[in-house]
DRENPA-471205 format. One record per residue (C-alpha): y, z, x; residue in three letters. Coordinates in steps of 0.001 Angstrom, whole numbers, padded with zeros to 6 digits, always signed. Example, Ala and Ser with C-alpha at 12.3 -4.5 7.8 and 13.67 -1.06 7.14 Angstrom:
DRENPA-471205
-004500+007800+012300ALA
-001060+007140+013670SER
***
This chain:
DRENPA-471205
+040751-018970-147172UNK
+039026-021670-145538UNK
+036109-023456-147973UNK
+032308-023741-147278UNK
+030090-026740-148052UNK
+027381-025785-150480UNK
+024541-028577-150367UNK
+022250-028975-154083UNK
+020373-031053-155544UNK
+020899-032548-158953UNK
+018519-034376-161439UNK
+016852-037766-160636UNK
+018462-040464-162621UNK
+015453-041967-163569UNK
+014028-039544-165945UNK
+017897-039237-167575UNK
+018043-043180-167857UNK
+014962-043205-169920UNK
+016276-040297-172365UNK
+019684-041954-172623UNK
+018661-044933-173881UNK
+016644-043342-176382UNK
+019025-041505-177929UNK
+021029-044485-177998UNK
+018227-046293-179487UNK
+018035-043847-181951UNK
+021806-043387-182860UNK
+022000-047487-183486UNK
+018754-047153-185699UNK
+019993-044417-188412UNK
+023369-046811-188203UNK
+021343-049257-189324UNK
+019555-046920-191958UNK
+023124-045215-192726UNK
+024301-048289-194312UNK
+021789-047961-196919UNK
+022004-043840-196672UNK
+025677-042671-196044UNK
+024851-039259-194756UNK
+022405-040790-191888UNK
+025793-042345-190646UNK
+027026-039177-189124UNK
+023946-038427-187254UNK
+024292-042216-185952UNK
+027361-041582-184690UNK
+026129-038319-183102UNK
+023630-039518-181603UNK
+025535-042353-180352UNK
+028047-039992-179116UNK
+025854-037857-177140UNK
+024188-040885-175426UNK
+027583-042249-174133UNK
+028844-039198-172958UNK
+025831-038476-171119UNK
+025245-042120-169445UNK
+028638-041149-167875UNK
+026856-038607-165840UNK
+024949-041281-163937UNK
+025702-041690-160364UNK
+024311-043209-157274UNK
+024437-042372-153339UNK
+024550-044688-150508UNK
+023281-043267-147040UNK
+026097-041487-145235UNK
+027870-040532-148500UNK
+028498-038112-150358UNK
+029385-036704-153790UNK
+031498-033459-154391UNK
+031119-031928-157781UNK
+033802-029914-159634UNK
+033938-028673-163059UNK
+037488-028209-164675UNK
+038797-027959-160803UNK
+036243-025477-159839UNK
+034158-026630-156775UNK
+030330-026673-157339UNK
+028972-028194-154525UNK
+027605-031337-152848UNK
+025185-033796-153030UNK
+024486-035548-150017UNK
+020882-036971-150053UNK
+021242-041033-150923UNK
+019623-042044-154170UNK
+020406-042471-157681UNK
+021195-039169-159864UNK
+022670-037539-162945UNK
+024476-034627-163188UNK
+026673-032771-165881UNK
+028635-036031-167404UNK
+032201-033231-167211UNK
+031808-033003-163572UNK
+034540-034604-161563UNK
+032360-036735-158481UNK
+034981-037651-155373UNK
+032664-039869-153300UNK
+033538-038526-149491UNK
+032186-041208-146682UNK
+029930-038977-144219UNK
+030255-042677-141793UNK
+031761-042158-138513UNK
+034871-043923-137734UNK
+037329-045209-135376UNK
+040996-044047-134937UNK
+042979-046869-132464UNK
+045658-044527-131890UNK
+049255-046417-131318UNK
+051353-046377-127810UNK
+052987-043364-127170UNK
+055748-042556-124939UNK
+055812-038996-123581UNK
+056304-037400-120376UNK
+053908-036212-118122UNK
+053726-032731-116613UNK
+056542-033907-113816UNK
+058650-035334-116431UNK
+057950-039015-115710UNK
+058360-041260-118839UNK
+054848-042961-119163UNK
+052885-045366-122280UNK
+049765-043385-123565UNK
+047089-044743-126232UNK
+043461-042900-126941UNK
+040538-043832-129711UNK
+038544-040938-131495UNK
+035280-041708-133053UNK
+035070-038917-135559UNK
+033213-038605-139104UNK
+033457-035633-141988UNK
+031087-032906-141592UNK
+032211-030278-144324UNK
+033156-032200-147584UNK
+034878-029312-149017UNK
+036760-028731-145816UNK
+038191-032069-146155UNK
+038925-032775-149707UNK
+040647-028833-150774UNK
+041616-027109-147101UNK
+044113-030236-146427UNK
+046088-032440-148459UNK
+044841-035665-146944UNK
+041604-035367-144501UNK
+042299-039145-142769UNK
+046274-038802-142730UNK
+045601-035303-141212UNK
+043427-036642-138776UNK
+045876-039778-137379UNK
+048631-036753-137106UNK
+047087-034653-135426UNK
+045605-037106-133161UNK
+049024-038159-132150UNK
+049955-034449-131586UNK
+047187-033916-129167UNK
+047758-037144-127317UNK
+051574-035918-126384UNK
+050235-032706-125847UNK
+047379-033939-123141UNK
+049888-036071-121424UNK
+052564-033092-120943UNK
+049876-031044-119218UNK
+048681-033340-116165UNK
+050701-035284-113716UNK
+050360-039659-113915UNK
+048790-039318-111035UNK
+049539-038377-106740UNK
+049216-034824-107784UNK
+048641-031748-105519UNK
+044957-030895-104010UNK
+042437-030412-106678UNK
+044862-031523-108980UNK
+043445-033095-112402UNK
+045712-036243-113123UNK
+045416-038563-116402UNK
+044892-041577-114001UNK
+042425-040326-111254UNK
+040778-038128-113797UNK
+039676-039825-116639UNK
+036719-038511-117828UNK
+038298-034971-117272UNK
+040895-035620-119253UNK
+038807-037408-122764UNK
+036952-034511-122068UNK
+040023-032103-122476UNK
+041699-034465-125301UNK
+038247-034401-127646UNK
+037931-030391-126989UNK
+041434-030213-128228UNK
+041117-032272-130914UNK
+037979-030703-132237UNK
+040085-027125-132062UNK
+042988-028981-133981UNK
+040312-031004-137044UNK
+038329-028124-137523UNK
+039709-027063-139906UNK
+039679-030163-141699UNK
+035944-029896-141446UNK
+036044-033253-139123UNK
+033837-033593-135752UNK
+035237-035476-133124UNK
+031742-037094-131393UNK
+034516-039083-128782UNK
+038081-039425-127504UNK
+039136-041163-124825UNK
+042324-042826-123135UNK
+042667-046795-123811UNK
+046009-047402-122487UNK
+048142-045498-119409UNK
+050921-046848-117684UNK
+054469-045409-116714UNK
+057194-046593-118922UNK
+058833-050268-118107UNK
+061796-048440-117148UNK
+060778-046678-114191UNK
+057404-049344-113817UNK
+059249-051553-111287UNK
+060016-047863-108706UNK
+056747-046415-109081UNK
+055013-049632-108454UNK
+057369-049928-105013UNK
+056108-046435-104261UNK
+052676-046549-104881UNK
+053074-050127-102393UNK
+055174-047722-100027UNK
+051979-044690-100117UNK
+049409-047555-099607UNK
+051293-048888-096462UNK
+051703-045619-095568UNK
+048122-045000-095812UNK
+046668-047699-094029UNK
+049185-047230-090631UNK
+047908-043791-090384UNK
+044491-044963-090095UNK
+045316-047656-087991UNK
+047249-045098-085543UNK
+044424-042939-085545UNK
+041990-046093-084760UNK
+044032-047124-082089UNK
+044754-043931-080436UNK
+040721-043148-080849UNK
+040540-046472-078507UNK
+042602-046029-076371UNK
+041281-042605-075343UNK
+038180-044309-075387UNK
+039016-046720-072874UNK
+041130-044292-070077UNK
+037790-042097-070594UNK
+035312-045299-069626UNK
+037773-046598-066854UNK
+037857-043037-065686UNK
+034207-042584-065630UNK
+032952-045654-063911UNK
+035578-045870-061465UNK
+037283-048944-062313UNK
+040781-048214-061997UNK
+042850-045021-060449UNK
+046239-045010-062289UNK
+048704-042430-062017UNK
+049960-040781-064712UNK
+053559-043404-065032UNK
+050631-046350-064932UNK
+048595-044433-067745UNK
+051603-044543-070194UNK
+052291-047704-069330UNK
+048953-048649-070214UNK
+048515-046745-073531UNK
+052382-047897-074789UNK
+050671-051583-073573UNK
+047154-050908-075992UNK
+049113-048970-078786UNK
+051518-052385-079183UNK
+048015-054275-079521UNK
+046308-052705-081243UNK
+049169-051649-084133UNK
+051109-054807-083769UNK
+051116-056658-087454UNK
+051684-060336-085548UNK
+049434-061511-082645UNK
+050587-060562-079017UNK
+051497-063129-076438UNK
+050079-061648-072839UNK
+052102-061620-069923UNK
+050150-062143-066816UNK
+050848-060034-063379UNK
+050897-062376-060955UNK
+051495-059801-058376UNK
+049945-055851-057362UNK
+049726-053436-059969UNK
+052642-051688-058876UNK
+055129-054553-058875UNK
***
């Protein structure tokens, strides 16, 4: 059975200071009277009694704390509200930090969804937001939290491909903001119960593993050459049809069909080439 927060307010400490002190006042003045009269001795040490055990109820409250109250291990609830208070002097006060904080999760190697080996890191920014949650529905709230940060890390990366995946495909490296999206969602389903929000996740480190860095670097080079030939081609080709079409239309030239491929093979050489081309001059007909 999952536990519910129950906010109250205690007593001001103020007004309790004040009584406190009397009573201890009052307890060291019949001491002082019980040495002459015995029997005021015991009602010194009362008094004094019921002042120390009650200055033990005393407590303060910084902003974005919190104090969970329990009587002989039965939960009574919490104060949040910052100040300075007093409360039964037999309740047991955990202080729980309401503060948000920073999880720098470690490296992880995992495998992504095609089974590459790859190096994986994310930071949560999360803070407590039921204090009975987190101190009695899981044996440690901040180890629970590093776990099962860890968990859903390995998990994330097992569900999307590194990256080059099909069309529409989410990937953990073209698809970043996806992804921190999908990790804090999962996280927040995984800390709930530890009454922890997650107010931000996201990736910090992605690479493939050094083992298999050095191939996938060679193909990415390979997919970017690739790449940038087929748009060359398709520049080149766009050209050349460009310039048969103008020749064609004013008249410049009439080639024949052989002269045309001659012509395009000559313009496709050019224009693709890597190095510069050295031009050979005709100097005789077109046809020789």
């Amino acid at each position: 059975m999952n536990n519910r927060e129950n906010v109250i307010v205690v007593q001001s400490g103020w007004s309790m200071l004040g009584l406190n002190i009397a009573i201890l006042a009052i307890g060291l003045l019949l001491f002082l009277v019980g040495t002459v009269v015995p029997i005021f001795m015991f009602f010194s040490l009362l008094a004094l009694t019921v002042g120390t055990i009650s200055s033990c109820g005393h407590f303060t409250l910084q902003p974005n704390e919190a104090r969970v109250l329990l009587l002989f291990g039965s939960y009574v609830g919490t104060v949040r509200q910052s100040g300075f208070y007093w409360a039964n002097p037999f309740y047991s006060k955990p202080r729980v930090s309401l503060r948000a904080r920073n999880l720098d999760g470690q490296r992880l190697k995992v495998n992504d969804k095609r089974g590459n080996p790859i190096e994986i890191a994310a930071v949560l920014v999360w803070h407590v937001e039921d204090t009975a949650q987190a101190l009695f529905d899981v044996d440690n709230y901040e180890q629970f939290v590093k776990i099962q940060s860890e968990t859903a890390v390995r998990h994330l990366a097992s569900m999307y491909a590194y990256d080059q995946g099909e069309e529409a495909e989410t990937t953990l490296r073209g698809h970043m903001e996806e992804v921190s999206a999908a990790l804090a969602k999962e996280l927040q389903d995984r800390l709930a119960k530890a009454g922890v929000r997650i107010e931000e996740a996201r990736l910090t480190h992605l690479a493939y593993a050094p083992e298999i860095a050095g191939a996938m670097l060679r193909r990415q080079q390979a997919e970017a050459v690739i790449a940038a030939r087929q748009k060359i081609v398709t520049g080149a080709v766009s050209m050349v049809e460009m310039a048969l079409r103008e020749l064609s239309a004013r008249q410049v030239l009439n080639l024949d069909e052989e002269r045309k491929a001659a012509m395009v093979s000559n313009l496709l050489v050019v224009l693709c080439g890597e190095g510069e081309v050295q031009p050979v001059i005709n100097a005789g007909t077109l046809y020789t």
